[in-house]
DOPADREN-407872 format. One record per residue: x, y, z of N, C-alpha, C, O in turn. Coordinates in nm, 4 decimals, padded with zeros to 6 digits. Layout:
<rs>
{n_c1 X; n_c2 Y; n_c3 Z; ca_c1 X; ca_c2 Y; ca_c3 Z; c_c1 X; c_c2 Y; c_c3 Z; o_c1 X; o_c2 Y; o_c3 Z}
...
</rs>
This chain:
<rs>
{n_c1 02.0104; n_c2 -01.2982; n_c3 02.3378; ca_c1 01.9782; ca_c2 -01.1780; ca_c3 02.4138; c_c1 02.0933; c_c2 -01.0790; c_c3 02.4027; o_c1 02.2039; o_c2 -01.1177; o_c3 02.3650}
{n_c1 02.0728; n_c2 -00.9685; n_c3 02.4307; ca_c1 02.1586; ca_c2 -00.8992; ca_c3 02.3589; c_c1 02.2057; c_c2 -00.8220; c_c3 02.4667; o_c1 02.1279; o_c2 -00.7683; o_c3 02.5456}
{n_c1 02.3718; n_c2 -00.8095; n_c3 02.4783; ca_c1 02.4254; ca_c2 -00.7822; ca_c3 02.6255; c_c1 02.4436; c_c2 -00.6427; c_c3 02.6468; o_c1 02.4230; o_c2 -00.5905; o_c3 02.7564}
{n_c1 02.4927; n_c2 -00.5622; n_c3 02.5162; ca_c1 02.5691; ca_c2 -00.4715; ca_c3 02.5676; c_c1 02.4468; c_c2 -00.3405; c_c3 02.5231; o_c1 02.3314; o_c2 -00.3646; o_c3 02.4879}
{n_c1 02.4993; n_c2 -00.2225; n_c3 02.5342; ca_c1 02.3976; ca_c2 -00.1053; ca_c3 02.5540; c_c1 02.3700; c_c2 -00.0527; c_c3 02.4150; o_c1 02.2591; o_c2 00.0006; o_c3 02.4090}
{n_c1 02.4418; n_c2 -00.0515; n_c3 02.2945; ca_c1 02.3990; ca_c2 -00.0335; ca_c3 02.1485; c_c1 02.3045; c_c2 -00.1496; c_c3 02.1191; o_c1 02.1873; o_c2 -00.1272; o_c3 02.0887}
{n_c1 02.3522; n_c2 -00.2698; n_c3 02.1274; ca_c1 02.2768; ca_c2 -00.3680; ca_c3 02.0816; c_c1 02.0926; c_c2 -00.3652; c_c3 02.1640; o_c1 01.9880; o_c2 -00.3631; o_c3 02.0992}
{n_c1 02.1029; n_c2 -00.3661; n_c3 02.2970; ca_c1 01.9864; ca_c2 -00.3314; ca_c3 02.3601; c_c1 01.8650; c_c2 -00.2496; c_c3 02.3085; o_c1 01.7426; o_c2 -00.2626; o_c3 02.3058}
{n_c1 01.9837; n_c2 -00.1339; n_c3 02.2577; ca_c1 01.9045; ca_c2 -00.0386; ca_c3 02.2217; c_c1 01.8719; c_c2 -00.0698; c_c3 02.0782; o_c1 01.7773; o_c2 -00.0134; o_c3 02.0232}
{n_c1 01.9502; n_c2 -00.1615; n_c3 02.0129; ca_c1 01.8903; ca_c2 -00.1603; ca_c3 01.8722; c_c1 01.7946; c_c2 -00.2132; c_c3 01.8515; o_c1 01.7252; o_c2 -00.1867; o_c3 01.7533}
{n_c1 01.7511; n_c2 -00.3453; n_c3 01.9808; ca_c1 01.6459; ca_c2 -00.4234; ca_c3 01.9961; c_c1 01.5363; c_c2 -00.3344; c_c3 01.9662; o_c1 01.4477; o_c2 -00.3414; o_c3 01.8809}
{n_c1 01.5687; n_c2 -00.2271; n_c3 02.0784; ca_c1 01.4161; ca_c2 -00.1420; ca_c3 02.0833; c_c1 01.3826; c_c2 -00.0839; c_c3 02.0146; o_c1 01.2643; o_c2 -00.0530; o_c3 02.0003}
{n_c1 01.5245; n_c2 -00.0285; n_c3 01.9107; ca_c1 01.4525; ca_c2 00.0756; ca_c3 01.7890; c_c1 01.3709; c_c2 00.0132; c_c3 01.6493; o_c1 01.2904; o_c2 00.0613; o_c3 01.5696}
{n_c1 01.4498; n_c2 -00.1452; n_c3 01.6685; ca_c1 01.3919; ca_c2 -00.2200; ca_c3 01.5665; c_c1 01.2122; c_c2 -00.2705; c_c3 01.6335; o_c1 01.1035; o_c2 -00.2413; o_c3 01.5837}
{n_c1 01.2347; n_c2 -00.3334; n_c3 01.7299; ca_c1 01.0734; ca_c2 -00.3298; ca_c3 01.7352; c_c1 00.9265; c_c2 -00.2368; c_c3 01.7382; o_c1 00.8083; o_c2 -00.2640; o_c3 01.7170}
{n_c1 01.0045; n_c2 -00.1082; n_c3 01.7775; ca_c1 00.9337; ca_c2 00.0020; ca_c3 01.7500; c_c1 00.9147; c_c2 00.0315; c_c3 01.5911; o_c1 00.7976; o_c2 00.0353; o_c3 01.5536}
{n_c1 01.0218; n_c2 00.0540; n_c3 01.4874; ca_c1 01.0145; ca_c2 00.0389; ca_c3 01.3778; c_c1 00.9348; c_c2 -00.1105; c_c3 01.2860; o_c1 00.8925; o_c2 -00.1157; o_c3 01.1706}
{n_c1 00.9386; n_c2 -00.2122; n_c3 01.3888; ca_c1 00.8470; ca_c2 -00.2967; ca_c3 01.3170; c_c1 00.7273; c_c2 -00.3059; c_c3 01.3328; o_c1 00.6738; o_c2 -00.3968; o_c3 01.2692}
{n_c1 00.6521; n_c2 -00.2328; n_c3 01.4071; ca_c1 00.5480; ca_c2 -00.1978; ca_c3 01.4307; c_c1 00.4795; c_c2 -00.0628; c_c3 01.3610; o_c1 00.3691; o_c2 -00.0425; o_c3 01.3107}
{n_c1 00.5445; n_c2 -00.0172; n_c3 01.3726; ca_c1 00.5428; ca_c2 00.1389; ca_c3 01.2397; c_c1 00.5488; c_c2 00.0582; c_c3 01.0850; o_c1 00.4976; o_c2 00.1023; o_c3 00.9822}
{n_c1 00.5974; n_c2 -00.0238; n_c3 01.0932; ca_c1 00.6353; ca_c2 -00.0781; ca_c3 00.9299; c_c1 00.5117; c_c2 -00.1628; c_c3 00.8849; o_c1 00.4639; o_c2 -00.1568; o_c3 00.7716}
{n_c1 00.4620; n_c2 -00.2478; n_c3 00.9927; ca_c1 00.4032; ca_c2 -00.3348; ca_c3 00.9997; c_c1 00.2199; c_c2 -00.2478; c_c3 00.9645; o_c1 00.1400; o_c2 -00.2657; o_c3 00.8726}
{n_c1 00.2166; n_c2 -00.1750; n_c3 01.0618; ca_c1 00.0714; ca_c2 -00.0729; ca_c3 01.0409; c_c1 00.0471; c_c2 -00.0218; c_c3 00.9149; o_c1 -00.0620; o_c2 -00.0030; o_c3 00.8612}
{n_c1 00.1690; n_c2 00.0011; n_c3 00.8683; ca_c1 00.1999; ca_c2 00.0939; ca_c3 00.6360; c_c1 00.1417; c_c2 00.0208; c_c3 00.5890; o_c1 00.0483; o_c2 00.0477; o_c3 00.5134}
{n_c1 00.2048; n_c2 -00.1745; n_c3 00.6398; ca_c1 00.1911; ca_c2 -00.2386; ca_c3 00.5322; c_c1 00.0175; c_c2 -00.2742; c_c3 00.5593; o_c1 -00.0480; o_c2 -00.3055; o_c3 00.4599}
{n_c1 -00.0277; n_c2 -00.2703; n_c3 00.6474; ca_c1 -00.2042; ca_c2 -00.2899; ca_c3 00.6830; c_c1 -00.2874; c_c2 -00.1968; c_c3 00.5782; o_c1 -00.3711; o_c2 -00.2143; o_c3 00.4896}
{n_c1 -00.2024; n_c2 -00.0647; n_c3 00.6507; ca_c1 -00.3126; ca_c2 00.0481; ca_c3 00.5786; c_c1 -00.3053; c_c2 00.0091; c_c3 00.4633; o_c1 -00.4197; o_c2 -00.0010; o_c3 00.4190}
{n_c1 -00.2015; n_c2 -00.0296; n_c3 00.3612; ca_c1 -00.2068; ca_c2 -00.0768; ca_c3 00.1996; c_c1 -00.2546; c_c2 -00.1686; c_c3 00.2165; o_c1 -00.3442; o_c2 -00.1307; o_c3 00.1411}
{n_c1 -00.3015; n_c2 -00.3086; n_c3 00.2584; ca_c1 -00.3605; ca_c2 -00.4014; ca_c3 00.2303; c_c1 -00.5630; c_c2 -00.3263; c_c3 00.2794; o_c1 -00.6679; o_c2 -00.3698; o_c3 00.2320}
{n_c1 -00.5534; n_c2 -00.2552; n_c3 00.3432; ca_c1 -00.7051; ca_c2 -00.2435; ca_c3 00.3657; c_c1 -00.7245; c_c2 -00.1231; c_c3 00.2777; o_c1 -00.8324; o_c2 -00.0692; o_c3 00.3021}
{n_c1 -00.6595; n_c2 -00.0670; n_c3 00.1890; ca_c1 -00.6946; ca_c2 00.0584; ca_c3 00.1231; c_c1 -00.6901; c_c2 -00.0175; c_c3 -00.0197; o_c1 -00.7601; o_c2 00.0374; o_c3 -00.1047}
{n_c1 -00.6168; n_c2 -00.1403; n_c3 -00.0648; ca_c1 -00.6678; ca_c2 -00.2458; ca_c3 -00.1640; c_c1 -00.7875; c_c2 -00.2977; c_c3 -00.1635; o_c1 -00.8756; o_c2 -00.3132; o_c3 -00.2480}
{n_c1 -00.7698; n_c2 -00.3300; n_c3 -00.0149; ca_c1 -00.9572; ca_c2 -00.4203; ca_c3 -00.0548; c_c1 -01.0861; c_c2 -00.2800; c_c3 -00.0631; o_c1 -01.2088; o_c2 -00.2897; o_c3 -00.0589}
{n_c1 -01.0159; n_c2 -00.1802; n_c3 -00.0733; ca_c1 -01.1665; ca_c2 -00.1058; ca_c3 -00.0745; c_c1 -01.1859; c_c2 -00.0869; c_c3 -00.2181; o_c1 -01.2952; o_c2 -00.0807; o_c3 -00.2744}
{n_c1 -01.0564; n_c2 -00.0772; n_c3 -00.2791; ca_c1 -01.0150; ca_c2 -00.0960; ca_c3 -00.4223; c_c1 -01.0636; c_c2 -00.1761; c_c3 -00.4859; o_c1 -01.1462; o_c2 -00.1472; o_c3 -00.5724}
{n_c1 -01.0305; n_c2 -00.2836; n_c3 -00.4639; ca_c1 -01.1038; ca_c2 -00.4070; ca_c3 -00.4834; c_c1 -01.2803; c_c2 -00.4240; c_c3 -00.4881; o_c1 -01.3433; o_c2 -00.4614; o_c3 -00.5870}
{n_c1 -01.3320; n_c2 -00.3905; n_c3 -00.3703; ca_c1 -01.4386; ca_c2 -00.3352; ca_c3 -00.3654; c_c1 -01.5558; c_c2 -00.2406; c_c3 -00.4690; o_c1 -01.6653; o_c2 -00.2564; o_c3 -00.5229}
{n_c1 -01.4470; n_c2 -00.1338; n_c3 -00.4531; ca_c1 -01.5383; ca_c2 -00.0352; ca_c3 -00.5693; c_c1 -01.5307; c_c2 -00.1179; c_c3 -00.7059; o_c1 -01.6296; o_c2 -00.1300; o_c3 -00.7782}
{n_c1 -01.4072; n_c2 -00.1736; n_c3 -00.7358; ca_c1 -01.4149; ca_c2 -00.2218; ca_c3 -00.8731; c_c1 -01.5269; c_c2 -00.3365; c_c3 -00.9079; o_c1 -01.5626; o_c2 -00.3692; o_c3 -01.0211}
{n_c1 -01.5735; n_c2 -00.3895; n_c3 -00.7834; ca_c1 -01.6779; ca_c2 -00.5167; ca_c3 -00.7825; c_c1 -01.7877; c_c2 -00.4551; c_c3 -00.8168; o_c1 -01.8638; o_c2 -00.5046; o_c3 -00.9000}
{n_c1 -01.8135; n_c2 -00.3277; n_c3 -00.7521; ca_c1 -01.9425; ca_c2 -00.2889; ca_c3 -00.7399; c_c1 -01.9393; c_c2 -00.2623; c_c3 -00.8806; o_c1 -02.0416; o_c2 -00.2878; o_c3 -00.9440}
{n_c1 -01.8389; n_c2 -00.2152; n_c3 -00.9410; ca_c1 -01.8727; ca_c2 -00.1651; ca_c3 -01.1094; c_c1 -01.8928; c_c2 -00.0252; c_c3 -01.1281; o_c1 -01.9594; o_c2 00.0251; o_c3 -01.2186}
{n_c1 -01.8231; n_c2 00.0438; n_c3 -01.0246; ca_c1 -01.8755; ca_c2 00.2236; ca_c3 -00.9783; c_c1 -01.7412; c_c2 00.2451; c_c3 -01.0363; o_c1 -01.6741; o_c2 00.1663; o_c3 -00.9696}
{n_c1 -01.6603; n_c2 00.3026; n_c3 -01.1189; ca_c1 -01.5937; ca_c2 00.3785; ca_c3 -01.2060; c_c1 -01.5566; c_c2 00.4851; c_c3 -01.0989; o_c1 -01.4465; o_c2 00.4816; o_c3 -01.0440}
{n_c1 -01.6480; n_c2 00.5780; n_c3 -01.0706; ca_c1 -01.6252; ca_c2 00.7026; ca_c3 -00.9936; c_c1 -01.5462; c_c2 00.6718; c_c3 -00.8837; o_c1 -01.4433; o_c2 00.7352; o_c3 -00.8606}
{n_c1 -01.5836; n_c2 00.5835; n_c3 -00.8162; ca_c1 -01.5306; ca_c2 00.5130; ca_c3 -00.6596; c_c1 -01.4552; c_c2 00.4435; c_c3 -00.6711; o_c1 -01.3766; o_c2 00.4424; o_c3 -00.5763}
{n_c1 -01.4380; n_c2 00.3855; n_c3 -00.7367; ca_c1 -01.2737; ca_c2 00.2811; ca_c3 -00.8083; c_c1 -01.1660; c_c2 00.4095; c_c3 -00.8126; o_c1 -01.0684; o_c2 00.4120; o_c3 -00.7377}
{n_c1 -01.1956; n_c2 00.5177; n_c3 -00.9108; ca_c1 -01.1024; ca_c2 00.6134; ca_c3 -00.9202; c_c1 -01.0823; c_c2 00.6773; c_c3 -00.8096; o_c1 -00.9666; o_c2 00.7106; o_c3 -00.7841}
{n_c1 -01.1649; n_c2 00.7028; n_c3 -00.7380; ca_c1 -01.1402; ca_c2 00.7597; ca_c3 -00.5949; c_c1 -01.0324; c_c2 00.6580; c_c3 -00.5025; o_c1 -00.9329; o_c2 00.6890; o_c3 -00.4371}
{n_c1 -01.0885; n_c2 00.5413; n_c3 -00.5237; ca_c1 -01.0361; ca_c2 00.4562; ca_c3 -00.4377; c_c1 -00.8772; c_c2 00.4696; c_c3 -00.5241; o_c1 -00.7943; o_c2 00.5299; o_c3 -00.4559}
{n_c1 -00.8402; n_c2 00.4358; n_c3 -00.6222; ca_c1 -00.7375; ca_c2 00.4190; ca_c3 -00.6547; c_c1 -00.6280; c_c2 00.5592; c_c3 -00.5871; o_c1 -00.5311; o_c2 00.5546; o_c3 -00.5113}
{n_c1 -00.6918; n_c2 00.6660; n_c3 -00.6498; ca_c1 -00.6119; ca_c2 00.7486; ca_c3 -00.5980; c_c1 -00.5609; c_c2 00.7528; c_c3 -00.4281; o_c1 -00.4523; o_c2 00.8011; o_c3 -00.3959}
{n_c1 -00.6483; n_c2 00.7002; n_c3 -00.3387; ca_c1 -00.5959; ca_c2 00.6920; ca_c3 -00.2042; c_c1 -00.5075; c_c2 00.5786; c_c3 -00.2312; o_c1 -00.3865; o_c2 00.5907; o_c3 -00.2117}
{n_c1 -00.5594; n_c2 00.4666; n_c3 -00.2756; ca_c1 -00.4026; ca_c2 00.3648; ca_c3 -00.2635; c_c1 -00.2616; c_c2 00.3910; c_c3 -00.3065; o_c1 -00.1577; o_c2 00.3698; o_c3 -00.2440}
{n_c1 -00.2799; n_c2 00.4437; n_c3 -00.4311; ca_c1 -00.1543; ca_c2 00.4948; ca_c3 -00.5048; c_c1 -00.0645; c_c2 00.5925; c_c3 -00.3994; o_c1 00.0534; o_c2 00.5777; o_c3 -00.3673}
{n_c1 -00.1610; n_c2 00.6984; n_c3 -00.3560; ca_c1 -00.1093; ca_c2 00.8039; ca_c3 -00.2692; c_c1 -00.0197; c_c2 00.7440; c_c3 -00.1310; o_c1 00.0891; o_c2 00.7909; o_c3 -00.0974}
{n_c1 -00.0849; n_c2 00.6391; n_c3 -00.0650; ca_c1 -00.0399; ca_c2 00.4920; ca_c3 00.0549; c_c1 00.0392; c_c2 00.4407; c_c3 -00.0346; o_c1 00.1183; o_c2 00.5266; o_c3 00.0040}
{n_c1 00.0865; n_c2 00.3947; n_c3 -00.1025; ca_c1 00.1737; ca_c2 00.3233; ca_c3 -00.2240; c_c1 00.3114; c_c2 00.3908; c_c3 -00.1527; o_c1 00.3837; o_c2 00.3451; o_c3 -00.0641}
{n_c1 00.3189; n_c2 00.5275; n_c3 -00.2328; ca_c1 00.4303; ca_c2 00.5997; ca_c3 -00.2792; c_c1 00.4282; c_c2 00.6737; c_c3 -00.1405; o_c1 00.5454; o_c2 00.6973; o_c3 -00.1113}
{n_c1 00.3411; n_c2 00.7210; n_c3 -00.0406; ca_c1 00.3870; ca_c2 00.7362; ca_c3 00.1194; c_c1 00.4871; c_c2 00.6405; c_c3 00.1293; o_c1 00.6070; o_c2 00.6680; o_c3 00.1244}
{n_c1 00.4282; n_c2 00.4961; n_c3 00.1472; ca_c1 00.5417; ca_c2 00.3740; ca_c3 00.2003; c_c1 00.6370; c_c2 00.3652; c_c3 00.1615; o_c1 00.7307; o_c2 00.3362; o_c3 00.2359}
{n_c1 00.6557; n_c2 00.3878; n_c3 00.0180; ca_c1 00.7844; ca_c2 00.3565; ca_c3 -00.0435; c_c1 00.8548; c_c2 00.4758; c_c3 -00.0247; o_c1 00.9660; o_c2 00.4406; o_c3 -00.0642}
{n_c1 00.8636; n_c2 00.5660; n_c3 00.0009; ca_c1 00.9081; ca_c2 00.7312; ca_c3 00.0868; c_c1 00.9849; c_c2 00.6632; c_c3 00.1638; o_c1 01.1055; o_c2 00.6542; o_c3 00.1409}
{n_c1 00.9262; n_c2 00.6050; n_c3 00.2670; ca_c1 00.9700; ca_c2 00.5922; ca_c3 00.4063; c_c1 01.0671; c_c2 00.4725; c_c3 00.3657; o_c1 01.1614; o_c2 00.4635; o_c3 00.4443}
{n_c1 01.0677; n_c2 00.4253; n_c3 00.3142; ca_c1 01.1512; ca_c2 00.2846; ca_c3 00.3044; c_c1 01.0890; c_c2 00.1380; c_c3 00.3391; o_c1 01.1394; o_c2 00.0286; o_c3 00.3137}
{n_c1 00.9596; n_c2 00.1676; n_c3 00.4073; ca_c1 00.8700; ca_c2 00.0240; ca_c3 00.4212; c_c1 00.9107; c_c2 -00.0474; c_c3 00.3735; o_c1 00.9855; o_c2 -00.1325; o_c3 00.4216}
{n_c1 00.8551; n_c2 -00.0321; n_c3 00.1966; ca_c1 00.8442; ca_c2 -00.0894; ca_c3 00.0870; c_c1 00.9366; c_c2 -00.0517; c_c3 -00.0123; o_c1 00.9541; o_c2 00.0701; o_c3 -00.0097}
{n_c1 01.0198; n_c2 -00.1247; n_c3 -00.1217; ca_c1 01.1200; ca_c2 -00.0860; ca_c3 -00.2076; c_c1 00.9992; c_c2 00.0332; c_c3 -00.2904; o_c1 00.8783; o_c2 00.0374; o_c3 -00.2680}
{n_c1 01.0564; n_c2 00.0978; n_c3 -00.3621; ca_c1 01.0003; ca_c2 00.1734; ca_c3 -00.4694; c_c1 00.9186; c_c2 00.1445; c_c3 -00.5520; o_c1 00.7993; o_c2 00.1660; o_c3 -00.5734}
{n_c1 01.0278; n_c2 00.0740; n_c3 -00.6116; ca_c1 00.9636; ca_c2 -00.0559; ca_c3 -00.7523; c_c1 00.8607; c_c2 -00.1591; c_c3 -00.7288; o_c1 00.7835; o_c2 -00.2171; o_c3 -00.8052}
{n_c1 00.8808; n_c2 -00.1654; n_c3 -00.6056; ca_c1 00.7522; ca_c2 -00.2783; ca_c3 -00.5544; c_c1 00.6249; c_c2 -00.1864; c_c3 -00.5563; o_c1 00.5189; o_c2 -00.2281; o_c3 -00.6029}
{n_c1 00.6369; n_c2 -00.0731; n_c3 -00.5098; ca_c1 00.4687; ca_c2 00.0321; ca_c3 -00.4249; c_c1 00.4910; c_c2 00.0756; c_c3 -00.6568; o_c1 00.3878; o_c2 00.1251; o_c3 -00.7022}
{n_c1 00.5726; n_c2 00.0614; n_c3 -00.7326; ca_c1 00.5461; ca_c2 00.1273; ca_c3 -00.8319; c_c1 00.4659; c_c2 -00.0324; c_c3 -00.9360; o_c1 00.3854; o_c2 -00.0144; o_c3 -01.0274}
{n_c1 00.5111; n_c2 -00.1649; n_c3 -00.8939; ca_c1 00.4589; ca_c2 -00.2711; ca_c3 -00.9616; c_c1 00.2604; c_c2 -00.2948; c_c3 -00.9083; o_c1 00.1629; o_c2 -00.3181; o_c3 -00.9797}
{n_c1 00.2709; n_c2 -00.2764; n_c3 -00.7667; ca_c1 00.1548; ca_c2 -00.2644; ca_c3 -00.7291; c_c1 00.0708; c_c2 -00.1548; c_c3 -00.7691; o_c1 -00.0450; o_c2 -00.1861; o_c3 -00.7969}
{n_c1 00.1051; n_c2 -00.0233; n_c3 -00.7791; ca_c1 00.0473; ca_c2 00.0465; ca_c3 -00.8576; c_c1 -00.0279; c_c2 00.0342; c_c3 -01.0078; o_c1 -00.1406; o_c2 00.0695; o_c3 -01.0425}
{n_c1 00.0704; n_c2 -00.0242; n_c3 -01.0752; ca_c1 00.0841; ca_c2 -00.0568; ca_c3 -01.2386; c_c1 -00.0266; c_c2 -00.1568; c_c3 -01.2523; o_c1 -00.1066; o_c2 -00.1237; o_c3 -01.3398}
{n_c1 -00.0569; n_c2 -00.2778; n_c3 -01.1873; ca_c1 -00.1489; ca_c2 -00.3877; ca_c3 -01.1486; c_c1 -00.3119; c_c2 -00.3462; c_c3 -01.1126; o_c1 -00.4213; o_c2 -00.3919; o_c3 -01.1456}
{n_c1 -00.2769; n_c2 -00.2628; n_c3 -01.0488; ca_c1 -00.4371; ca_c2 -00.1831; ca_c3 -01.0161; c_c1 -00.4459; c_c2 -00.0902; c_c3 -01.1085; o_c1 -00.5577; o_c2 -00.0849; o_c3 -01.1597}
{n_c1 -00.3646; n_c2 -00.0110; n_c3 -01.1510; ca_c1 -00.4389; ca_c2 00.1162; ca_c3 -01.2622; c_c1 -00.4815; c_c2 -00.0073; c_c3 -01.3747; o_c1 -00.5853; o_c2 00.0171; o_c3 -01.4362}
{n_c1 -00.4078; n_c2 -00.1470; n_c3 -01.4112; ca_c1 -00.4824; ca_c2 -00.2161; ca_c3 -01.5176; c_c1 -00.5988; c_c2 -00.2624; c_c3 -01.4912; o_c1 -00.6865; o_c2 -00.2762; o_c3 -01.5764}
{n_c1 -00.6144; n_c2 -00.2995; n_c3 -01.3330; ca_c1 -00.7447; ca_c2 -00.3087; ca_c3 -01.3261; c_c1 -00.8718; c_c2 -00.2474; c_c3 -01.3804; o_c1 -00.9721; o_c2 -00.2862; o_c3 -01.4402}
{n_c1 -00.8171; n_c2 -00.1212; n_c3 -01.3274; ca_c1 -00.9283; ca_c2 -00.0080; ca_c3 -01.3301; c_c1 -00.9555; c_c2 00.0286; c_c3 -01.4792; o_c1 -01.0688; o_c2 00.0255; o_c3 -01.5272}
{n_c1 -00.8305; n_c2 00.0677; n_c3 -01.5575; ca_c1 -00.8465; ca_c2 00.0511; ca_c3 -01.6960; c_c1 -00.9710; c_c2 -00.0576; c_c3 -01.7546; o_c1 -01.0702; o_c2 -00.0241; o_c3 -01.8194}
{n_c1 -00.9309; n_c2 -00.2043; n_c3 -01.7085; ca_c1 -01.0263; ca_c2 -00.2267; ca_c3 -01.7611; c_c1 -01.1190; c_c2 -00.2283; c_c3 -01.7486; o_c1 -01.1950; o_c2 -00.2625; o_c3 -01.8392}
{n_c1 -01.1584; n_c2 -00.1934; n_c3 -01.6344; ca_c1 -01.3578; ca_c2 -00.1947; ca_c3 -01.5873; c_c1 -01.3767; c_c2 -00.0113; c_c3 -01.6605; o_c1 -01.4886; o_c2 00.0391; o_c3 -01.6703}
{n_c1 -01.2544; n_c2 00.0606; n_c3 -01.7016; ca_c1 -01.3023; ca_c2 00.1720; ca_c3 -01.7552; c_c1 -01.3510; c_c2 00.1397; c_c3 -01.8960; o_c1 -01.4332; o_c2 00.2013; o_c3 -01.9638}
{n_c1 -01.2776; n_c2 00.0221; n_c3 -01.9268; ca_c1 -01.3113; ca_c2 00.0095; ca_c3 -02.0882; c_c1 -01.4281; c_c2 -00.0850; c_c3 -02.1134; o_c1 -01.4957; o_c2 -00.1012; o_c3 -02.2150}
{n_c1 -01.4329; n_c2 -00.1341; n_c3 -02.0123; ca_c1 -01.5637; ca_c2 -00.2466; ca_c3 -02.0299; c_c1 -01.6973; c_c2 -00.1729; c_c3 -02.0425; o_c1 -01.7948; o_c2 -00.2221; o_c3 -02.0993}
{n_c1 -01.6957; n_c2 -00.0543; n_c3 -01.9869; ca_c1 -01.7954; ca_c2 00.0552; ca_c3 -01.9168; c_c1 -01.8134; c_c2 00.1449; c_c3 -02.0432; o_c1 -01.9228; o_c2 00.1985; o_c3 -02.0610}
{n_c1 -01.7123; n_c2 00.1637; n_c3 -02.1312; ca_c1 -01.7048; ca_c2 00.2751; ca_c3 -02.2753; c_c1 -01.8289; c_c2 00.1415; c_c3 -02.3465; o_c1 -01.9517; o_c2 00.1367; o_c3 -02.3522}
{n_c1 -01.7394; n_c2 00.0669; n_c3 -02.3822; ca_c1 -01.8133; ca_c2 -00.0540; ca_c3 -02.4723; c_c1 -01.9332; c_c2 -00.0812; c_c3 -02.4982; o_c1 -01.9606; o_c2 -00.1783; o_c3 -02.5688}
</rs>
């Protein structure tokens, strides 16, 4: 427990901040599965839609410091291959 009046207060700024951190990392996991989603359905149009909101939540988070950079930029890289390929399966 934490005695003195910096430390107190750091308690509080950190749990407030982990709750702010914690909600980023939601909105990216539920703005994947819609991702996920469109790509099931096999809709091209809505995959790309969808992608662009995740990417956009990606590189928000990694702004703020949530998430390292390189991480919101590896998760990125992983889904545009997705999508690539249901784009190329779809040319074929």
């Amino acid at each position: 427990m934490a005695h003195s009046l910096s430390a107190k207060k750091r308690v509080r700024q950190n749990a407030k901040k982990r709750t702010i951190n914690r909600a980023r990392k939601r909105q990216i996991k539920t703005q994947t599965k819609y991702f996920e989603a469109a790509l099931a359905s096999g809709n091209v149009e809505a995959a790309s839609e969808q992608f662009r909101l995740v990417a956009h939540k990606l590189d928000q988070t990694a702004a703020k410091s949530t998430m390292h950079k390189k991480t919101a930029a590896r998760k990125k890289s992983r889904l545009a291959k997705k999508l690539n390929a249901l784009k190329a399966q779809k040319v074929s």
